[in-house]
N, C-alpha and C positions, 0 to 999 in steps of 0.2 A: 442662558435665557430660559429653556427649556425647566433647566432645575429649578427656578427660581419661579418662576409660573407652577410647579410640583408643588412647593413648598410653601407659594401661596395658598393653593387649593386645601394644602394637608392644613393650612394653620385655619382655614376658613370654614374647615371639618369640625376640627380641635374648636372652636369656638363655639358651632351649630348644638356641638353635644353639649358644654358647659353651660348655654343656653338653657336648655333643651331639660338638664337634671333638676331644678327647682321647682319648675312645672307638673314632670312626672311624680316626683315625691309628692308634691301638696294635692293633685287631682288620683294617687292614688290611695293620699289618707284621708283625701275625704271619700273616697267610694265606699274603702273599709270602715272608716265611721259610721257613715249611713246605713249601711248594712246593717254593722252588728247593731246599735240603737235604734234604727227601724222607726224614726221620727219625720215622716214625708213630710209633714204640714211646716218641722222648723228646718229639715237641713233633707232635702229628697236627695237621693244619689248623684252624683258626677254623672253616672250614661244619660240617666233622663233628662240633668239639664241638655247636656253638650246637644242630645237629638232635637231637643226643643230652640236650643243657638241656632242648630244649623239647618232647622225649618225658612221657605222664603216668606213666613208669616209676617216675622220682623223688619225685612228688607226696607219695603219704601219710606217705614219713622226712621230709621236708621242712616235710611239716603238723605234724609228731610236733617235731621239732628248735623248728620258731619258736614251739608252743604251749608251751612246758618255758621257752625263751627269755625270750618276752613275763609269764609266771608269776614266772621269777626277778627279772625286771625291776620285777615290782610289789611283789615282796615287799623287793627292793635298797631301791627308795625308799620303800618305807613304815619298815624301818628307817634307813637313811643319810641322809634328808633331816631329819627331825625331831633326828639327831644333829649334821649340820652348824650346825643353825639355831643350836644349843645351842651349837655351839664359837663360832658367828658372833656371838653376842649374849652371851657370857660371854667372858672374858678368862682367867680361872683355869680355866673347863672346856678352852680351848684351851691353856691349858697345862700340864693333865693329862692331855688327849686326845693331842694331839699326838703328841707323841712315843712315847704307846706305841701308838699307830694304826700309825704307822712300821716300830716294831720288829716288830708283827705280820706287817707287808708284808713285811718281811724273813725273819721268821722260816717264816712260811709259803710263800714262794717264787711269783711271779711266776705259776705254772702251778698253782699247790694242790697238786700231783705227790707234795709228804710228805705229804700227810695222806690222799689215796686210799686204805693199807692201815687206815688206822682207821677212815676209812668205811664199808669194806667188812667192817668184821668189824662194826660198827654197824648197817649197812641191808642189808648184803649185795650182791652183782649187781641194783641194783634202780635206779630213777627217782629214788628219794629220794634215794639217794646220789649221784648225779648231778646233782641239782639241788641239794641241800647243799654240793656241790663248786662250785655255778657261783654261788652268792650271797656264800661269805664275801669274798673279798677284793675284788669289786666293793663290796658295804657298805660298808668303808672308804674305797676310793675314792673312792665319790659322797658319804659323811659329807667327806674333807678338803677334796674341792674344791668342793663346795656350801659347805663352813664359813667360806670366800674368798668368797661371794661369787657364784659361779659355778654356778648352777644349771642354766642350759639346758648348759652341755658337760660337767656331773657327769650328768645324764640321758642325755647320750650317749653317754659315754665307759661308763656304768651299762647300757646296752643291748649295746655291743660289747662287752663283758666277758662279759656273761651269756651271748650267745650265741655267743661264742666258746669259753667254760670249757663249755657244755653240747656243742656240736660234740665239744671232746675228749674229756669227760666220753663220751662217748657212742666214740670212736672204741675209747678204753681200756678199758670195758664188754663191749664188743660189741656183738653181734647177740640177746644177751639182754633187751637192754631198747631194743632198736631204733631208729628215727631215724639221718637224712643221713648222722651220723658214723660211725656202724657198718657204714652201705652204703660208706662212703670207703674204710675200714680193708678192708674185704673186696675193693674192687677194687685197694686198692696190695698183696694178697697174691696177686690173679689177675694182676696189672698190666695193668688194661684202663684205658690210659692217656686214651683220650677222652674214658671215664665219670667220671676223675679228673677233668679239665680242667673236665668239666661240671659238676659240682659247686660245683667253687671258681667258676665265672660264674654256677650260683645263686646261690649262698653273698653274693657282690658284692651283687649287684642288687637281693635280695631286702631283706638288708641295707642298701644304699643308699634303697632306697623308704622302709622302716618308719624308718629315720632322718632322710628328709625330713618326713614324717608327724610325729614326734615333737618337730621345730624346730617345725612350726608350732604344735604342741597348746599346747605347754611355754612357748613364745614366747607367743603369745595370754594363757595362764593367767597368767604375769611379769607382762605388759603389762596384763589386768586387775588384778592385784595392785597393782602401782605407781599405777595411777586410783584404784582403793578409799582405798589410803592419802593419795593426793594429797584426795582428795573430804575424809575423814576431816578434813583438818590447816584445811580452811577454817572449818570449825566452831568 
């Protein structure tokens, strides 16, 4: 038992570094780039961003962005997952879904960008709109690829969605309904390009964590699921 808790921790080491080396390469070619080309206004240094990251200037649009985010995420899967199950476990629902799941995707565009003006005459300059913009075509998403089969990467690809349609949602809004993306918009119009840089190395990381966080819940929950039903089928 002992060893085995050893060789967890070693293998949990052994991961933390392989993690850990793509990071340090790329944050330390870009320091040495900025250095020697000496171009603050298009690439300013790695130190300067990371000290401007980790000012609490950004903190409350950042609190504001992943609580809107983490909101649309729960309302994505409370509709999208109970839709996929239904494509997953019907044969005629998936192929009546299907395809017009598709043409929605298409028809509404990658970014939601057409349908912003009917939003806005809808909710106005507001959150709602914002966050109405940052759920629909994620729902679909996490409905087709959860309908496969694929739940834990419909949950995540259902997280990056959300919080990346609310980031623009917010960049395109403004400063009316505040959050990280309206502070972004506002410095590529000052162009204070380190607060930009800063940003986007929140934006990563913050992202990166609540999406390890979410393998594991999502993961766990699956893995309890499949025991339940395995427990079930012995009866």
């Amino acid at each position: 038992m002992i060893r085995d808790n050893k060789l967890e921790q070693e293998n949990r080491i052994t991961k933390w570094i392989y993690h850990t080396i793509p990071f340090a390469v790329l944050f330390l070619l870009w320091e040495v780039l900025a250095r020697v080309f000496h171009q603050p206004y298009i690439l300013p240094p790695f130190s300067d961003v990371a000290a401007s990251a980790l000012s609490l200037s950004l903190a409350d649009d950042l609190a504001i962005t992943l609580a809107f985010s983490l909101l649309g995420l729960l309302i994505t899967l409370l509709a999208g997952l109970p839709l996929g199950l239904v494509i997953q476990r019907s044969n005629k629902a998936k192929w009546a879904l299907d395809p017009f799941f598709w043409f929605l995707l298409f028809a509404l565009g990658i970014g939601t960008t057409s349908i912003t003006p009917i939003l806005i005459l809808l909710f106005g300059l507001t959150q709602l709109a914002v966050l109405v913009q940052s759920i629909i075509v994620p729902i679909i998403v996490v409905a087709l690829i959860s309908g496969y089969g694929l739940t834990l990467l419909a949950v995540r690809l259902g997280f990056l969605m959300c919080l990346s349609y609310q980031f623009i949602g917010e960049m395109i809004f403004g400063i009316t309904i505040g959050g990280i993306g309206s502070q972004f918009s506002w410095f590529i119009d000052l162009h204070i390009v380190d607060m930009m840089y800063a940003i986007m190395l929140l934006m990563g990381f913050t992202g990166l964590f609540i999406d390890r966080v979410l393998i594991k819940c999502v993961g766990y929950l699956i893995q309890k699921k499949g025991s339940d039903c395995l427990g079930k089928s012995d009866f």
